[in-house]
DRENZA-687368 format. One line per field, with one value per residue (C-alpha): residue number from 1; residue in three letters; chain; x, y, z. Coordinates in steps of 0.05 Angstrom, whole numbers, plus 5000, padded with zeros to 4 digits. Each point is the difference from the previous one (the first is absolute). Layout:
num (NUM, ...)
residu (ALA, ...)
chaine (A, ...)
x (X, ...)
y (Y, ...)
z (Z, ...)
This chain:
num (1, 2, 3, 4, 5, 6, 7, 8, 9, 10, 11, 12, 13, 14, 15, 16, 17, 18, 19, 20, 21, 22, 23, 24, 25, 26, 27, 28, 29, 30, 31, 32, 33, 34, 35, 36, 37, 38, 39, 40, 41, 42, 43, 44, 45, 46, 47, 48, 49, 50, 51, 52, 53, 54, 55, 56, 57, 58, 59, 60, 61, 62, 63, 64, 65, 66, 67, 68, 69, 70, 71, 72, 73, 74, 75, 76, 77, 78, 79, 80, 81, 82, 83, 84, 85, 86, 87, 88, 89, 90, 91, 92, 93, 94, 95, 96, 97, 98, 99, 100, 101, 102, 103, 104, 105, 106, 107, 108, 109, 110, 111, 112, 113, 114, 115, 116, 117, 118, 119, 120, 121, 122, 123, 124, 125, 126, 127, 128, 129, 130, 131, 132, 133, 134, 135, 136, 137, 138, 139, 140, 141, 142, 143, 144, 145, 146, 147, 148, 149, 150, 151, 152, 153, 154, 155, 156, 157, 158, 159, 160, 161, 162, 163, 164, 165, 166, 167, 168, 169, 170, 171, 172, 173, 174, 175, 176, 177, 178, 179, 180, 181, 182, 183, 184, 185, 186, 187, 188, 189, 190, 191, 192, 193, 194, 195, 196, 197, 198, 199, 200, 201, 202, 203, 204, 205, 206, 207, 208, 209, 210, 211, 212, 213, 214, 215, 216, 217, 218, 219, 220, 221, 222, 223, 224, 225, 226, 227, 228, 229, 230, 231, 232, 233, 234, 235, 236, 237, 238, 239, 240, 241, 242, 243, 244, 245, 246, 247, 248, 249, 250, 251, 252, 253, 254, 255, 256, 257, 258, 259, 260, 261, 262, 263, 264, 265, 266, 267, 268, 269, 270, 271, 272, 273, 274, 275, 276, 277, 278, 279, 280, 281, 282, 283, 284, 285, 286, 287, 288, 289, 290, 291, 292, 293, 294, 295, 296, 297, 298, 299, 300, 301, 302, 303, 304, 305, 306, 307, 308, 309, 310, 311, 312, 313, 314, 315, 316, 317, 318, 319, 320, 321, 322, 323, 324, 325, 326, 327, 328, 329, 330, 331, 332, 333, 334, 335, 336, 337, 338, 339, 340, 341, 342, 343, 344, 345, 346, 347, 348, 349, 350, 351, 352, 353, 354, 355, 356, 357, 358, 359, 360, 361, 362, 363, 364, 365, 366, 367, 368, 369, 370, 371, 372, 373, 374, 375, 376, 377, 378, 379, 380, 381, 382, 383, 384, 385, 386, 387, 388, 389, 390, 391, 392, 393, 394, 395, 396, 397, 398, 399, 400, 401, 402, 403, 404, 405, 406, 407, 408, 409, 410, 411, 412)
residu (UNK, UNK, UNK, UNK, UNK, UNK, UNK, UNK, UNK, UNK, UNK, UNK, UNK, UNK, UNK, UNK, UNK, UNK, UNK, UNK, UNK, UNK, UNK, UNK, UNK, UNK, UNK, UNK, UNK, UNK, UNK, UNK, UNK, UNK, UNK, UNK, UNK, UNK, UNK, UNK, UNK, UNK, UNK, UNK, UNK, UNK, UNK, UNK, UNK, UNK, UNK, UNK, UNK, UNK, UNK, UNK, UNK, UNK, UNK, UNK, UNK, UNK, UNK, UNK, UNK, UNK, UNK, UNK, UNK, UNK, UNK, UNK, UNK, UNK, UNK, UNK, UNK, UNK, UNK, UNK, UNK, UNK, UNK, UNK, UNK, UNK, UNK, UNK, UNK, UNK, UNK, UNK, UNK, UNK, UNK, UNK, UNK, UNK, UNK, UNK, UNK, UNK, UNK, UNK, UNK, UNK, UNK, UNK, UNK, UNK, UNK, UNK, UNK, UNK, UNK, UNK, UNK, UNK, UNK, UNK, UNK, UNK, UNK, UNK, UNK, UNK, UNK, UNK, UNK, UNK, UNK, UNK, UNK, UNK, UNK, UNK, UNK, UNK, UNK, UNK, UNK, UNK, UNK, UNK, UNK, UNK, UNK, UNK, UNK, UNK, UNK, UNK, UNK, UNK, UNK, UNK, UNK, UNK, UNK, UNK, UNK, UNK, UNK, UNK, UNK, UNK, UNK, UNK, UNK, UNK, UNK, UNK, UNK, UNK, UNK, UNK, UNK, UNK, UNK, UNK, UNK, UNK, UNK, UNK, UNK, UNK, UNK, UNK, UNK, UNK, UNK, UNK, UNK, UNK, UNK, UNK, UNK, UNK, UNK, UNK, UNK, UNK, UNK, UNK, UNK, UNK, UNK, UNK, UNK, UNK, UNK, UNK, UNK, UNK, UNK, UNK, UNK, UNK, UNK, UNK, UNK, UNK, UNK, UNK, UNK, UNK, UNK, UNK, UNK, UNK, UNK, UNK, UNK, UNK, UNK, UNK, UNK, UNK, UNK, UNK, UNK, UNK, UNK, UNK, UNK, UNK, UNK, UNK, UNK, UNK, UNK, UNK, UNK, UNK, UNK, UNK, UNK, UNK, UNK, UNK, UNK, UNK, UNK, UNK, UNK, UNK, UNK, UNK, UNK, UNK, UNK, UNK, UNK, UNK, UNK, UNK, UNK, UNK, UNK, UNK, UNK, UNK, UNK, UNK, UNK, UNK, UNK, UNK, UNK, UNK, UNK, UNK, UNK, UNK, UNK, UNK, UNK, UNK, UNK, UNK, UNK, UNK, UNK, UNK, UNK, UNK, UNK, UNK, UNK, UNK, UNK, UNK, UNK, UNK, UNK, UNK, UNK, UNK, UNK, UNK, UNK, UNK, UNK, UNK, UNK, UNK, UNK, UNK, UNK, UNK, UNK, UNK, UNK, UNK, UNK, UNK, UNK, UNK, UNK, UNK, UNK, UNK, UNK, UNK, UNK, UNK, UNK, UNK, UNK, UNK, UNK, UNK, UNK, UNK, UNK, UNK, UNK, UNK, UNK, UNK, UNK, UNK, UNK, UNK, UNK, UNK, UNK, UNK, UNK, UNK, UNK, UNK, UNK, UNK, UNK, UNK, UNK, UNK, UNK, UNK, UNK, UNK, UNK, UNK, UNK, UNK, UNK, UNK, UNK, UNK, UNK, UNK, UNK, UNK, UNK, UNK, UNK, UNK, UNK, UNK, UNK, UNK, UNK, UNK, UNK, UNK, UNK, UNK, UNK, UNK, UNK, UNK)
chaine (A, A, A, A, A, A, A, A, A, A, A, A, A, A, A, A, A, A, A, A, A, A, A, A, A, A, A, A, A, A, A, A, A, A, A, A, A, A, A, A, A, A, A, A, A, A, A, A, A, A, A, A, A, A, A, A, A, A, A, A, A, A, A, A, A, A, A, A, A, A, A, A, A, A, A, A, A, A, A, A, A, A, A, A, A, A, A, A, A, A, A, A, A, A, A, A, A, A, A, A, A, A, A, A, A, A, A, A, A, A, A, A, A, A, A, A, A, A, A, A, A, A, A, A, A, A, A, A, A, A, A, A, A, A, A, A, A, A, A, A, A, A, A, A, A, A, A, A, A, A, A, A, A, A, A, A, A, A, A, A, A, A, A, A, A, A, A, A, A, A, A, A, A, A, A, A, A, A, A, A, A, A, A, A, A, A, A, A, A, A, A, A, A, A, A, A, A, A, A, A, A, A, A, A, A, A, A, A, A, A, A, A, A, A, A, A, A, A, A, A, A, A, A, A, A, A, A, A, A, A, A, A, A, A, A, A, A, A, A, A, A, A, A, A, A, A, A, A, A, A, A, A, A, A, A, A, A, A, A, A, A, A, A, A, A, A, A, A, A, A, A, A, A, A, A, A, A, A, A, A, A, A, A, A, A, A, A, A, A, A, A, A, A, A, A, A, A, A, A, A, A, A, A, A, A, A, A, A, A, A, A, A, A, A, A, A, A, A, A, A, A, A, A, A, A, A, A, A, A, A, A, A, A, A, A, A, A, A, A, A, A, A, A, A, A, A, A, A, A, A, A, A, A, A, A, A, A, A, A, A, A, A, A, A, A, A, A, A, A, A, A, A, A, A, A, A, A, A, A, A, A, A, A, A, A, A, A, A, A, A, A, A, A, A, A, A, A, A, A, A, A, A, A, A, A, A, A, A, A, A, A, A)
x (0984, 5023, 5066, 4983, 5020, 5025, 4976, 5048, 4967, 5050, 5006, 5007, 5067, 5064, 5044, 5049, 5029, 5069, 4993, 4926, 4936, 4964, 4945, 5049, 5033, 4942, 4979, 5077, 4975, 4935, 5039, 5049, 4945, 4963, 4945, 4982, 4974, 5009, 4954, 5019, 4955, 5012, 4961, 5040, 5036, 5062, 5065, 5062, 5068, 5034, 4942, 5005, 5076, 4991, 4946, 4948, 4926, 4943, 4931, 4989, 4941, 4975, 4931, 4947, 4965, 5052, 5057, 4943, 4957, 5039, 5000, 4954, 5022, 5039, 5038, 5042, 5059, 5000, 5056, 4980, 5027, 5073, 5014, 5062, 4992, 5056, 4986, 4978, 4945, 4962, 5016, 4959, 4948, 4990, 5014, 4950, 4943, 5006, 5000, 4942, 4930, 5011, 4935, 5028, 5047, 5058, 5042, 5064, 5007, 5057, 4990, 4921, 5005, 4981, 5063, 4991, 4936, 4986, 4926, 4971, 4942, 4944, 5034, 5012, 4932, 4994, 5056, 5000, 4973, 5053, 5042, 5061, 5027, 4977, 4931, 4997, 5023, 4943, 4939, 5021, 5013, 4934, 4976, 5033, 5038, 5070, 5047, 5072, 5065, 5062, 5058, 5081, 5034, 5009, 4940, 4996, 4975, 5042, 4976, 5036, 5070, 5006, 5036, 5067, 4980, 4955, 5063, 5041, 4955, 4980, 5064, 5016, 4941, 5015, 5071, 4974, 4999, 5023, 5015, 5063, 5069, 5033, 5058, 4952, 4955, 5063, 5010, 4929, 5013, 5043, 4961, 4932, 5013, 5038, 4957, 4938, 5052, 5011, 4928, 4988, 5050, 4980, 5060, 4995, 5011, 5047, 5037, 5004, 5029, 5046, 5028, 5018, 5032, 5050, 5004, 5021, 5047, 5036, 4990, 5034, 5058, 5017, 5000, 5048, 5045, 5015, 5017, 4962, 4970, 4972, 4981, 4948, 4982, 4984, 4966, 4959, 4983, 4977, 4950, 4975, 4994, 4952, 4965, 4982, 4990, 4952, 4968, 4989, 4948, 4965, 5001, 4967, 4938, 4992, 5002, 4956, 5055, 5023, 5015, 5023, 5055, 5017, 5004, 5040, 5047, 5007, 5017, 5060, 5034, 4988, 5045, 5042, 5014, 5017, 5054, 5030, 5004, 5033, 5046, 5026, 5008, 5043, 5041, 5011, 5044, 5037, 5057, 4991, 5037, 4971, 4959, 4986, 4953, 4954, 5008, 4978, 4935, 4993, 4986, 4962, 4957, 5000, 4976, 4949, 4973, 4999, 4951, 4953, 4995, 4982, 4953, 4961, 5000, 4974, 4947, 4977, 4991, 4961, 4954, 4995, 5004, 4934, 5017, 5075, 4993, 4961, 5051, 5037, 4943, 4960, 5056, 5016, 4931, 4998, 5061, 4967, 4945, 5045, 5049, 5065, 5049, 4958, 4985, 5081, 4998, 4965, 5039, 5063, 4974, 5005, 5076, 5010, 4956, 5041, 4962, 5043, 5067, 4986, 5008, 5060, 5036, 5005, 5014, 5062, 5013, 4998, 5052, 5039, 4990, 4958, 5040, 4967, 4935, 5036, 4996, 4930, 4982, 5026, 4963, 4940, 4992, 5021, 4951, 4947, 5012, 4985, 4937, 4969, 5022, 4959, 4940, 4992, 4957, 4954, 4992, 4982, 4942, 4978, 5000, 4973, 4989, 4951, 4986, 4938, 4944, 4921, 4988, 5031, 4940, 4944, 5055, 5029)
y (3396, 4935, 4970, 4963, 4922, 4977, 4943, 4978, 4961, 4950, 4999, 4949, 5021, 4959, 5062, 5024, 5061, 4983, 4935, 5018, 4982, 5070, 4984, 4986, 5064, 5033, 4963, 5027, 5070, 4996, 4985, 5052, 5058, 4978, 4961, 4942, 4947, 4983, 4953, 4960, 4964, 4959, 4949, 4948, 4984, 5056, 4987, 5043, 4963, 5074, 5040, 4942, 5017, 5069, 4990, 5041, 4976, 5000, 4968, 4946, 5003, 4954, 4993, 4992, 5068, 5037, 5053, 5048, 4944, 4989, 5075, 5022, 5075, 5052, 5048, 4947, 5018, 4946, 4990, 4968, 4934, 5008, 5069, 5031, 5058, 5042, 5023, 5071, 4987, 4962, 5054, 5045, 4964, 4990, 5074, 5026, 4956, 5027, 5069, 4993, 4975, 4934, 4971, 5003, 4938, 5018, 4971, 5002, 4981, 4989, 5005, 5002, 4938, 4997, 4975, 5030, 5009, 5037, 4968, 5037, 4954, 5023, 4982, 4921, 4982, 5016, 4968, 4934, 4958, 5035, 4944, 5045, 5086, 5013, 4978, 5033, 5074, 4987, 4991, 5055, 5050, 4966, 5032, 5064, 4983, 4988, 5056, 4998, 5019, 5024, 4991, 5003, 4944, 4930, 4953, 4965, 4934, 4936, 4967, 4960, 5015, 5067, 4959, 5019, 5078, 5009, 4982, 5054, 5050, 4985, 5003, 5074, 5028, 4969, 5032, 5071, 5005, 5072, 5024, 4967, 5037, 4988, 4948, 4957, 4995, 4963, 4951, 4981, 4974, 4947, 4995, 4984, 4938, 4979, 5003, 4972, 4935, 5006, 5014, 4933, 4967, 5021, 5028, 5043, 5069, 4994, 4950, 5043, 5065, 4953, 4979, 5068, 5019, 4935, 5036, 5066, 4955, 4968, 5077, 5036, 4944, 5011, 5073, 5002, 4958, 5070, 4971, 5019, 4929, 4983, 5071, 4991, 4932, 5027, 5058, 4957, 4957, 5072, 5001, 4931, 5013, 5056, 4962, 4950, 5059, 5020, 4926, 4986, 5055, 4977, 4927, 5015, 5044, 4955, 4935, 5050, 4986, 5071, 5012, 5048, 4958, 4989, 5083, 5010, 4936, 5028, 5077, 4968, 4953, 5066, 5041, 4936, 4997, 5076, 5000, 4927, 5047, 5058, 4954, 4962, 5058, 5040, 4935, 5003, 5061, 4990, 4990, 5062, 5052, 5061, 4956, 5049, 5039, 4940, 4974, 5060, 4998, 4934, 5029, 5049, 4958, 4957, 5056, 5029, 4930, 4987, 5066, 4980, 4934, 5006, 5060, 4967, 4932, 5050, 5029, 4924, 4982, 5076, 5011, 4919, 4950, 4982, 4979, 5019, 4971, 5065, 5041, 5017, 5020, 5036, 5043, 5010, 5025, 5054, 5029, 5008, 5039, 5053, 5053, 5007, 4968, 4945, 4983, 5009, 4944, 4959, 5007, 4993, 4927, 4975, 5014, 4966, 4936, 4938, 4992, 5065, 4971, 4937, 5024, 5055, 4946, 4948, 5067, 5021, 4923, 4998, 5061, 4981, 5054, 4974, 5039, 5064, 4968, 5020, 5075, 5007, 4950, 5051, 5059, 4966, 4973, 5068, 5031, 4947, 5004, 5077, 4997, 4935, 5044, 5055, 4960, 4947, 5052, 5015, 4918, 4997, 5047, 4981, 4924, 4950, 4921, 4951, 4941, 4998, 4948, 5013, 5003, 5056, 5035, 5006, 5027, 5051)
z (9832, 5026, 4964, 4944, 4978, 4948, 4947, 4950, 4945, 4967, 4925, 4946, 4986, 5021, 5001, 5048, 5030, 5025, 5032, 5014, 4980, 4979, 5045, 5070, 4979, 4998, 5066, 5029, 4979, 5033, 5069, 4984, 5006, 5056, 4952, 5047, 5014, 4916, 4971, 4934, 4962, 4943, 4952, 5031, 5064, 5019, 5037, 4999, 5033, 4993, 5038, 5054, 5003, 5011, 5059, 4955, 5019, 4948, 4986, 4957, 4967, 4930, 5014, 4938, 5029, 4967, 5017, 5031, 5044, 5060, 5014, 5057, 5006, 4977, 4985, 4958, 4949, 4945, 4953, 4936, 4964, 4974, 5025, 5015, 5056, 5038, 5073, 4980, 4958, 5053, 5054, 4946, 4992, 5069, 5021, 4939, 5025, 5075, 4973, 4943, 5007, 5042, 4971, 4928, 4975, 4967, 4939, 4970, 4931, 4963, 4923, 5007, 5044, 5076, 5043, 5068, 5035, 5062, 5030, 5059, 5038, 4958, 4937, 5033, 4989, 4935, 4972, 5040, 4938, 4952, 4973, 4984, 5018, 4925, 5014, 5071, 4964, 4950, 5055, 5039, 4944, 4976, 5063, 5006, 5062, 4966, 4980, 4967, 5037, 4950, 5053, 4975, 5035, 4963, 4984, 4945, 4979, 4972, 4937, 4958, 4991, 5033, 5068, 4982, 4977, 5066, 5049, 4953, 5013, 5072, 5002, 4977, 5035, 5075, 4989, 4978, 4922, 4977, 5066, 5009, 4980, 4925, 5022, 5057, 4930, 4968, 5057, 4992, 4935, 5031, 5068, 4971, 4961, 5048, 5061, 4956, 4995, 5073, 5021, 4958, 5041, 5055, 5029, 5062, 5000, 5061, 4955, 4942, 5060, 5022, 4920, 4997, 5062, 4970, 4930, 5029, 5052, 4935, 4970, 5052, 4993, 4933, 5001, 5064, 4954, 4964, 4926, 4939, 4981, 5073, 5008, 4938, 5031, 5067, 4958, 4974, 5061, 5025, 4948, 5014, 5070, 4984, 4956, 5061, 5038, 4956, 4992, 5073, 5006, 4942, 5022, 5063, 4969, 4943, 5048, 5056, 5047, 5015, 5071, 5049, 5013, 4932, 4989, 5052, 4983, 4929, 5024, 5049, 4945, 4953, 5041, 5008, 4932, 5000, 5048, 4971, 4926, 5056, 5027, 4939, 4963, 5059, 5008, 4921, 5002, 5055, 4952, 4952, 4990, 5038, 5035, 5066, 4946, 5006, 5063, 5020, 4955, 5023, 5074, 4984, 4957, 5066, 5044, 4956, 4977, 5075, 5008, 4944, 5027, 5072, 4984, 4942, 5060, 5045, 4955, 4964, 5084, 5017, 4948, 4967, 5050, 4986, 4929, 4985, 4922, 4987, 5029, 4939, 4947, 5054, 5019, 4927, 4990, 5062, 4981, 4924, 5028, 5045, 4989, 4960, 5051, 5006, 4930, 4994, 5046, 4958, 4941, 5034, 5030, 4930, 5000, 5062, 4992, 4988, 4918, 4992, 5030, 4973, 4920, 5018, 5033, 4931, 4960, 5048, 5006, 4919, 4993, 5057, 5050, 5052, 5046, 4987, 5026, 5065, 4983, 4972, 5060, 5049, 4962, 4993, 5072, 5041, 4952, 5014, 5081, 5001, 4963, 5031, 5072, 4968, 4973, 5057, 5044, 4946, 4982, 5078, 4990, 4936, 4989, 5046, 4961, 5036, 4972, 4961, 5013, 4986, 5077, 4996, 4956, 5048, 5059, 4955)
């Protein structure tokens, strides 16, 4: 089957989705999967200023003919007035209608009403004098060439007042929903609000990286002071800088600016902000009493830190280059399917994630014994380098991410 288009049909509705109009995310979307050239058509004349900005191309289209006239051919993926839709759900629709009977349109609903329709050149015709996607699902169900799609991923369509509730849950589903681990889930309730203000904003998600490399800078500070009060300060600066850490993924799916570069920017000021917390905290007891006993956890919290690093570096660049923000929940969901060591492996990269070490460093901060973070660090990390030694061969066999676009379909 030939790639499809896309046609994004502007709605009534003035509502936004970060600093976006639904319908340019929804163009942003399109482009992201390989959906081009993108046609929009609207009752009146269209311009987007933040579409320009980003160099993303589309078709202009508000003639009286209607959303369908201008089309000459298919196969053609239309997404409906005021609907929200993540990159999967389109990569469905588009892989289901290679796969099924390529003469048949298809439709995705959402609450009984059409918001996604996939039109294959026979279908064109007989929809060109629809005036809207509701009216086009009616003729050809009408004539038994239309047949529904029930797909997972996010679409859903705006209507009055629900704005604010569809960015929540857009949200939660881009970052995983139920799959994450019980402390990342916490952060959340911080990070979400606040990247839904920043998304409005529209702050960068490199700018949101770099605000909390400077929190964990000013983190690390007061924790090397080695007093109780800027020990719970830094402690708490910790926790903020997670929260950012958090936020800047979330800013970048919810604003479609998620990037290769931006994954891999993210993962180095990630284990930035570990070694800052390994370094303030070493330089905290240098005055202790018996302080060899944690200098010496110290470096070998170092080395094995050191080992986890360069091999997890070495397996986001082997098995994810193509699409390194998938590393992490891909891996986590080969190692589900295997054997005991391996699913050991995934538990254990719960304990070692920085939403863990982020909540047991404000409780040791709050009964002043941050110290022994020095200890279970040194546990924790020579533990964590022998099993991701053991697992990495396995991960090389087993996962391999490429970025997903629909031209992908018809070559797979």
């Amino acid at each position: 089957m030939t790639a499809p288009r896309a046609l994004v049909i502007v709605g009534a509705a003035a509502a936004r989705i970060g600093s976006l109009a639904v319908w340019e995310r929804a163009v942003l979307v399109a482009h992201r999967v390989g959906l081009s050239p993108v046609t929009v058509w609207s009752a009146a004349p269209s311009s987007s200023s933040a579409l320009a900005r980003r160099g993303v191309p589309f078709t202009a289209d508000h003639s009286a003919a209607g959303p369908f006239g201008a089309l000459v051919a298919g196969p053609v993926i239309v997404i409906g007035p005021d609907v929200v839709v993540d990159a999967a759900s389109l990569i469905a629709l588009s892989t289901d209608a290679e796969r099924g009977d390529r003469s048949q349109a298809i439709a995705v609903n959402d609450s009984g009403v059409p918001v996604l329709l996939c039109l294959p050149t026979a279908a064109v015709a007989v929809v060109r004098t629809c005036e809207s996607l509701a009216a086009a699902a009616e003729r050809l169900a009408a004539t038994g060439s239309l047949r529904l799609l029930p797909i997972d991923s996010f679409t859903r369509r705006l209507s009055d007042g629900t704005a604010a509730r569809l960015e929540r849950d857009l949200v939660r589903h881009l970052n995983g929903g139920s799959r994450e681990s019980f402390f990342t889930k916490i952060i959340r309730r911080f990070s979400v609000p606040l990247s839904i203000r920043l998304a409005r904003l529209d702050v960068r998600p490199s700018q949101v990286t770099l605000a909390g490399l400077v929190v964990a800078v000013l983190s690390a500070w007061c924790i090397s002071r080695g007093r109780y009060l800027p020990g719970l300060a830094g402690a708490l600066l910790y926790y903020a800088s997670m929260v950012l850490d958090c936020s800047d993924g979330e800013v970048a799916r919810l604003s479609v600016r998620d990037s290769d570069f931006g994954a891999w920017f993210e993962t180095v000021v990630d284990y930035a902000t570990y070694v800052l917390l390994l370094a303030a905290l070493a330089i905290a007891v240098r005055t202790d009493t018996g302080r060899s006993v944690f200098e010496t956890a110290a470096f070998v919290a170092a080395i094995g830190s050191l080992v986890v690093a360069v091999v997890t570096l070495y397996l986001r660049h082997r098995v994810a280059a193509a699409d390194p923000g998938r590393f992490d929940d891909s891996s986590a969901a080969a190692l589900t399917s295997a054997g005991a060591v391996q699913r050991f492996a995934r538990w254990g990269r719960q304990w070692i994630k920085r939403s863990t070490i982020a909540h047991l460093v404000v409780v040791l901060a709050i009964v002043n014994q941050l110290k022994a973070l020095l200890v279970l660090w040194a546990f924790g990390a020579t533990l964590g380098g022998v099993i991701i030694i053991a697992v990495a061969p396995f991960l090389v066999r087993r996962v391999s991410v490429r970025r997903e676009t629909v031209r992908d379909v018809g070559a797979s």
